[in-house]
C-alpha positions in Angstrom: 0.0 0.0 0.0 1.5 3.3 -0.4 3.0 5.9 1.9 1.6 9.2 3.0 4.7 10.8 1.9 4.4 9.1 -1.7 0.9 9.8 -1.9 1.2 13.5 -1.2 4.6 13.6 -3.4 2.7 12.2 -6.4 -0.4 14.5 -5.7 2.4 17.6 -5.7 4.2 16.6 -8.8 0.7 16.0 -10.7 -1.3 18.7 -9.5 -0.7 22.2 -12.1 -3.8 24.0 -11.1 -5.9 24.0 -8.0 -9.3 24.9 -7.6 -9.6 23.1 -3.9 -9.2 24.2 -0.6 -6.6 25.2 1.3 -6.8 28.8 0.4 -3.3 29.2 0.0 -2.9 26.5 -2.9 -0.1 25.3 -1.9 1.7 28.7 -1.6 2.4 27.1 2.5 3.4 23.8 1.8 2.7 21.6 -1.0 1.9 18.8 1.6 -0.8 20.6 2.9 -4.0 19.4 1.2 -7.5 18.2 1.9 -9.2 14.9 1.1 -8.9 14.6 -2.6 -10.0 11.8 -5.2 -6.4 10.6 -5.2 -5.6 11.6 -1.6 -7.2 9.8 1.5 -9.9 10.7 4.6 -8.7 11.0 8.5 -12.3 10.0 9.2 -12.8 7.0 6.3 -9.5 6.0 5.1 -8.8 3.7 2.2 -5.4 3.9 1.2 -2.5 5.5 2.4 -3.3 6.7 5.7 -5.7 3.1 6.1 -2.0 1.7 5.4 -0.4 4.2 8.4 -2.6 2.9 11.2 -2.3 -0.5 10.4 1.3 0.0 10.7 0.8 2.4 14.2 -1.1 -0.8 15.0 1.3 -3.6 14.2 4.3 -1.3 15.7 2.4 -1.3 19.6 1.6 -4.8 19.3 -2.4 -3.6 19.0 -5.7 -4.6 16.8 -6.0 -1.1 16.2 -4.9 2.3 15.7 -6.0 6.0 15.5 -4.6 9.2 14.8 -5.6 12.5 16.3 -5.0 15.7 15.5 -6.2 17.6 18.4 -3.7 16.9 20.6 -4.4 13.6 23.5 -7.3 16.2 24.5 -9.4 14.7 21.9 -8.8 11.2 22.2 -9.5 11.5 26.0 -12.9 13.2 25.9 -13.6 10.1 22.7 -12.5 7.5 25.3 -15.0 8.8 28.0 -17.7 9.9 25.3 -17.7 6.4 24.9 -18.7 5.0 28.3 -21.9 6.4 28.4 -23.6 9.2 30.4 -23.2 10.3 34.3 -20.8 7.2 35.4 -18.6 7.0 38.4 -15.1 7.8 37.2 -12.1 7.0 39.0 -9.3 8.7 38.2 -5.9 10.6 40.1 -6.7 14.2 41.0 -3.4 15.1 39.1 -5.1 14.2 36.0 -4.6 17.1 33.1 -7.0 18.9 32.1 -8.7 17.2 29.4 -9.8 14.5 31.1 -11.7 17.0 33.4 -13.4 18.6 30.1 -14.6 14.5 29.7 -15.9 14.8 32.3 -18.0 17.8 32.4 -19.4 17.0 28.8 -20.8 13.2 29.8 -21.8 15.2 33.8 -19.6 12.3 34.9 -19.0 11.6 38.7 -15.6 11.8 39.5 -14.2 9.6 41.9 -10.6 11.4 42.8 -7.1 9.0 44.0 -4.5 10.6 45.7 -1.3 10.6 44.0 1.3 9.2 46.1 4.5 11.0 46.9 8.2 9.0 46.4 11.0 9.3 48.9 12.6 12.4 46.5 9.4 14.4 47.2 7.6 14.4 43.7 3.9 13.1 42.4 3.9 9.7 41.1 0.8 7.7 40.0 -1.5 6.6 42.7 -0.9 3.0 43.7 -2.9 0.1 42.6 -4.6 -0.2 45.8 -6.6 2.4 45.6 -8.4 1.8 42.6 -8.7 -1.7 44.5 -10.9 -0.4 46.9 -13.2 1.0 43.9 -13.8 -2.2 42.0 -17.5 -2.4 42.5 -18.0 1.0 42.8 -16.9 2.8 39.5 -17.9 2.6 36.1 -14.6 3.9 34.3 -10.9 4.0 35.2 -8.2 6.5 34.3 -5.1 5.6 34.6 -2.3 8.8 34.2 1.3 7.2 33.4 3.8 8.3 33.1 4.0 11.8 35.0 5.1 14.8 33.7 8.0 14.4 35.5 8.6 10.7 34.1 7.7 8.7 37.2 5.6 5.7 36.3 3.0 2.6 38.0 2.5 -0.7 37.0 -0.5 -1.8 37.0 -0.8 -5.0 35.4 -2.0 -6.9 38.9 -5.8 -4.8 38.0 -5.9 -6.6 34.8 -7.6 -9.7 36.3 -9.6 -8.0 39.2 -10.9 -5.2 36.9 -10.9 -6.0 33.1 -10.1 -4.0 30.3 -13.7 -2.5 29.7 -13.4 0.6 30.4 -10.0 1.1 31.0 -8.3 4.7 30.2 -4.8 5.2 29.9 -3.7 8.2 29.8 0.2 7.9 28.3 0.5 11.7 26.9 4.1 11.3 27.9 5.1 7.8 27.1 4.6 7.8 22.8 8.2 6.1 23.4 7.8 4.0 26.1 7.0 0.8 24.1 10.0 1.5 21.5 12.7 1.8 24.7 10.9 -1.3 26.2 8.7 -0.5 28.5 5.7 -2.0 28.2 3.4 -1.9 31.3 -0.2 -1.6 31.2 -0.7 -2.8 27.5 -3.5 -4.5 29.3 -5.9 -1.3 29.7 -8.7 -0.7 26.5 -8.2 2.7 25.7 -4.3 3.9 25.4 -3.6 7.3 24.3 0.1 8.6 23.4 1.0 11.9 22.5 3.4 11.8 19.3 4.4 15.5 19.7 5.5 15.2 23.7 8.6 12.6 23.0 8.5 11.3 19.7 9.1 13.3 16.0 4.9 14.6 16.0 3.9 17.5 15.3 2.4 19.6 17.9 -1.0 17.9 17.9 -0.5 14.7 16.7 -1.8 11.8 19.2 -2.4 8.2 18.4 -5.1 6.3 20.3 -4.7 2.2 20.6 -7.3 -0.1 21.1 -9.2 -3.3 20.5 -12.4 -1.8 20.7 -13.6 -0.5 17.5 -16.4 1.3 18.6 -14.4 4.3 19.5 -14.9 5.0 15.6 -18.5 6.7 15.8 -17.2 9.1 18.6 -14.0 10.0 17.5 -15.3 12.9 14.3 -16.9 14.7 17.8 -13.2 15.6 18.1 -11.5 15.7 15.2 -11.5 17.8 12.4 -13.0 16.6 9.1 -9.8 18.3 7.2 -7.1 15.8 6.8 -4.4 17.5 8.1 -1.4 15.9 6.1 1.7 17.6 7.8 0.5 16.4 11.4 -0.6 12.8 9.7 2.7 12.5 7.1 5.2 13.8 10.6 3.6 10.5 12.6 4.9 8.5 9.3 8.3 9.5 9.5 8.0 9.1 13.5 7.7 5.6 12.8 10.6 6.0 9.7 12.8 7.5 12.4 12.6 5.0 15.2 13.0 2.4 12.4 16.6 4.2 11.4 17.1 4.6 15.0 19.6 2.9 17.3 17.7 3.0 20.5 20.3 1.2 22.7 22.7 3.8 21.4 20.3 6.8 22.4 19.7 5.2 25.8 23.3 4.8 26.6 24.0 8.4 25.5 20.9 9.6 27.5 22.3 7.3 30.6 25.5 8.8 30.0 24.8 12.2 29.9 22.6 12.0 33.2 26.0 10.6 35.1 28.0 12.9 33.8 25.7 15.7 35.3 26.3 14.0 38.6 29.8 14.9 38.3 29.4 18.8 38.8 29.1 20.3 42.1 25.8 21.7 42.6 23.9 19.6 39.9 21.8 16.1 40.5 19.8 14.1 38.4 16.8 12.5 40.0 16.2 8.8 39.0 12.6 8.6 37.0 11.3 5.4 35.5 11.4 7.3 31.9 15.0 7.4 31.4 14.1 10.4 28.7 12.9 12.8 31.2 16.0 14.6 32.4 14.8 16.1 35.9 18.0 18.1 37.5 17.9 19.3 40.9 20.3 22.1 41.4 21.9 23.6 44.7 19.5 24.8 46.9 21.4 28.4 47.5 21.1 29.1 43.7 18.1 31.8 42.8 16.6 29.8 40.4 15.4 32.9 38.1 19.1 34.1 38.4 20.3 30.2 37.0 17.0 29.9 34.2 18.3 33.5 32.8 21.8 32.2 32.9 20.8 29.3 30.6 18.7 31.2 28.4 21.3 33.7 27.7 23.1 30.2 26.3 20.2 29.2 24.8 19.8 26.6 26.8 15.4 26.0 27.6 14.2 23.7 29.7 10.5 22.4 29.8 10.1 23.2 33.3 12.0 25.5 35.9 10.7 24.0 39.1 11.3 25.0 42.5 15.1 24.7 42.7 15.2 22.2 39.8 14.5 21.8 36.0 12.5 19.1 34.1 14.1 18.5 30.3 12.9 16.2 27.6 15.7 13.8 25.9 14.7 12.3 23.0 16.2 10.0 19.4 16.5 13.1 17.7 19.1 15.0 20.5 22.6 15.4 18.8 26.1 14.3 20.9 26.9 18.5 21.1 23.6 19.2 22.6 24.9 16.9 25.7 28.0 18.2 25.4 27.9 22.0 25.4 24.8 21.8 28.5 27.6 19.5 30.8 30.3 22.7 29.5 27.1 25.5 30.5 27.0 23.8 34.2 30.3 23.4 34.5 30.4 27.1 34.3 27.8 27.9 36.9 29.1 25.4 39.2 32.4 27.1 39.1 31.3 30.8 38.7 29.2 30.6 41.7 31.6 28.3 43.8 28.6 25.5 44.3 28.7 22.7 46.4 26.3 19.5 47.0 23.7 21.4 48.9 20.1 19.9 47.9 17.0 20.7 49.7 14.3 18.0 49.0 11.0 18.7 46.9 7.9 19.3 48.3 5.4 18.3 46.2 1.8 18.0 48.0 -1.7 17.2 46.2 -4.8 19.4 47.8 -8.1 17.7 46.9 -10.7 20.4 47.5 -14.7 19.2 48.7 -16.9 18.9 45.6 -20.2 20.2 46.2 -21.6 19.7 42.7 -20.1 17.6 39.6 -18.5 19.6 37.5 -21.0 19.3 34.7 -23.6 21.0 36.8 -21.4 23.9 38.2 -19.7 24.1 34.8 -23.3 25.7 33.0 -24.1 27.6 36.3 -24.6 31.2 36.4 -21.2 33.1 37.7 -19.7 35.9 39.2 -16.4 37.5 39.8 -16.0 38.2 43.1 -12.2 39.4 45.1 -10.2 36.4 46.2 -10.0 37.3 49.7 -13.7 36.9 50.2 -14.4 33.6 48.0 -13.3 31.4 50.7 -16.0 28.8 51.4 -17.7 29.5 47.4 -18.2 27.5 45.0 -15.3 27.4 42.3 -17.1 27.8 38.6 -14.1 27.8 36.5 -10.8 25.8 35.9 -7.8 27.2 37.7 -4.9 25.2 36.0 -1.4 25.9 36.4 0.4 25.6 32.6 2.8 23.7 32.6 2.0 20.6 33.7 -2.0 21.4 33.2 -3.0 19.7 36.3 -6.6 21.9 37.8 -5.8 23.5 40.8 -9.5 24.2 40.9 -12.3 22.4 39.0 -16.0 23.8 38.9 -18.0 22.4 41.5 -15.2 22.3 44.3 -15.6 24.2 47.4 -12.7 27.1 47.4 -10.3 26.8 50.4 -7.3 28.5 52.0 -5.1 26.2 50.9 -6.5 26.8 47.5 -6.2 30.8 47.9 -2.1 30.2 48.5 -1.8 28.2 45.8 -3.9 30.6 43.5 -1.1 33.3 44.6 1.9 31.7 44.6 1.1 30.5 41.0 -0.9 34.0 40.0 0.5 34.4 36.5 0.2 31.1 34.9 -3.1 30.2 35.0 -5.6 28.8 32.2 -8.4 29.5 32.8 -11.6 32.4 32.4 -10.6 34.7 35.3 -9.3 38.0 36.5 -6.5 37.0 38.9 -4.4 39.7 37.8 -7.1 42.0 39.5 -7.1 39.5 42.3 -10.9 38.4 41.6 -12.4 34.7 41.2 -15.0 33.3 39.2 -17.4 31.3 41.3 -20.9 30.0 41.3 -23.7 33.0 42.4 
């Protein structure tokens, strides 16, 4: 069967004249058409991108295969389209975002597990024993794994006391995972990957896994009826990539890289399950706006400047240089600011607020804005979500807190959300 990228190369080379959308007629990229008589359909595919999932499919080891182009957001809210109306979901409370919007759409019941924290002080997936103790009692379970931070459960000892139906995986940031190896939790129904987080994607391109082919009638809810060929052709050579790739030669380099950080004073690396997520914890005496601005002015950007430590993405298509000239960057700081192996330990903490209505119901409630010092004990109606990671703060329907006012404050300027927290006002239920 033929490629995407010799389809849309033939359709390039024939086409002289076009009289179809896009607008810019190939002005943008040549690549960038719509469904076309000698082209294919995202939504009812029969050739070339028919001949893509079945190799997604055949690559995970899965009866079937889908590709999204709206991000894992999509996928998720298909996945929990798909289980019906007002069920009992169990799910972590770290969950992103999207999963929440699932919820509000279906008025789903959420059913929140507390993530657990490890012995370096950072979330990790709840254990399997609490979604033990909900066997019986809910309808769906999420699973979220890996973290953001790359720290990852196993939950293959559920398989037999749960089943797959209805089973959610949420693996947004383990689109690699299977390639390096790890394959836990192939087990679940639903498994969505993010292609853009770790592997050559796109921004936007997802791919959701499955043996259940009636995800097929709720997936056009969520996607866009447009092929879109750059985001579908870049998942093709993904898969072209890792194929090319030596992956025990990337994970030595990645392993290597990560000890050789551990060599210079005032830097660790923090052991995660995903050996691809570089988290670096750096003296605890260092500003850590005075370090980021540092690394900038080398052009050196991490995904996340935490608390006294950064969270960087390795992936196949880093270059030996790129390792080398960040180990040459911190061997600078560590000499120009005389740093030692002083560490203080992360303090992550999880806050579950009350919920005094499901967020469906507060979500389509009439609101008001009223000052954040006085919304203590109302009724949340909007998301409050820190970006990154896009885990709520605050979903509609929870009961605002003090503990939920400090957090507001200390994370005031990188919020999602519909509010006004530059102005110090909330939007809550009236």
């Amino acid at each position: 069967m033929i490629t995407v990228k010799e389809m849309l190369k033939n359709h390039s080379e024939n086409e002289k004249v076009s009289f179809h959308m896009p607008g810019h007629k190939g002005c943008k990229s040549v690549y960038d058409v719509t469904e076309l008589s000698d082209t294919d359909d995202l939504l009812m595919p029969e050739s070339s991108i028919k001949g893509l999932l079945s190799r997604l499919s055949i690559s995970y080891g899965e009866s079937n295969a889908y590709i999204g182009t709206n991000g894992s957001t999509g996928l998720l809210m298909a996945t929990l389209m798909n289980c019906g109306k007002e069920k009992k979901v169990v799910l972590p409370r770290c969950s992103h975002q999207s999963i929440y919007y699932g919820l509000i759409q279906n008025n789903h019941q959420p059913v929140y597990l507390e993530p657990h924290i490890n012995s370096e002080g950072y979330l990790c997936p709840p254990k399997s024993e609490g979604y033990e103790l909900q066997i019986g009692k809910g309808d769906v379970f999420v699973f979220c794994t890996p973290t953001y931070e790359g720290f990852m459960e196993n939950y293959e000892n559920l398989k037999v006391l749960l089943g797959c139906e209805k089973t959610i995986l949420d693996g947004a940031h383990g689109s690699h995972l299977h390639f390096m190896g790890l394959t836990w939790n192939r087990w679940i129904e639903f498994k969505v990957f993010s292609f853009h987080k770790t592997l050559g994607g796109l921004n936007q391109t997802s791919v959701l896994l499955t043996k259940n082919r009636k995800i097929e009638k709720y997936l056009p809810f969520y996607q866009t009826t447009s092929p879109s060929f750059p985001h579908i052709l870049s998942v093709e050579t993904s898969l072209d990539d890792l194929d090319k790739c030596n992956l025990e030669k990337k994970n030595e380099a990645m392993k290597n890289f990560k000890d050789s950080i551990n060599q210079i004073k005032g830097f660790r690396v923090i052991k995660t399950d995903d050996i691809s997520k570089l988290l670096i914890e750096y003296n605890q005496y260092i500003e850590g706006n005075k370090l980021v601005s540092y690394l900038k002015q080398k052009g050196i950007f991490y995904e996340v400047e935490g608390n006294h430590y950064l969270l960087g993405i390795l992936t196949i298509y880093d270059e030996p240089w790129m390792y080398e000239y960040c180990l040459e960057v911190f061997s600078q700081v560590s000499e120009i600011w005389h740093l030692d192996d002083s560490f203080s330990k992360n303090e992550s903490s999880i806050h579950i607020p009350k919920i005094c209505l499901l967020p469906g119901e507060a979500f389509y409630e009439s609101k008001i804005l009223v000052d954040l010092e006085t919304s203590i004990g109302r009724i949340s109606g909007e998301f409050y979500t820190p970006y990154p990671p896009g885990i709520p703060l605050l979903v509609p329907g929870e009961i605002i807190d003090a503990s939920i006012i400090e957090n507001i404050l200390l994370n005031k300027g990188a919020f999602h959300g519909n509010h006004q927290l530059s102005e110090d006002k909330i939007m809550v239920i009236k």
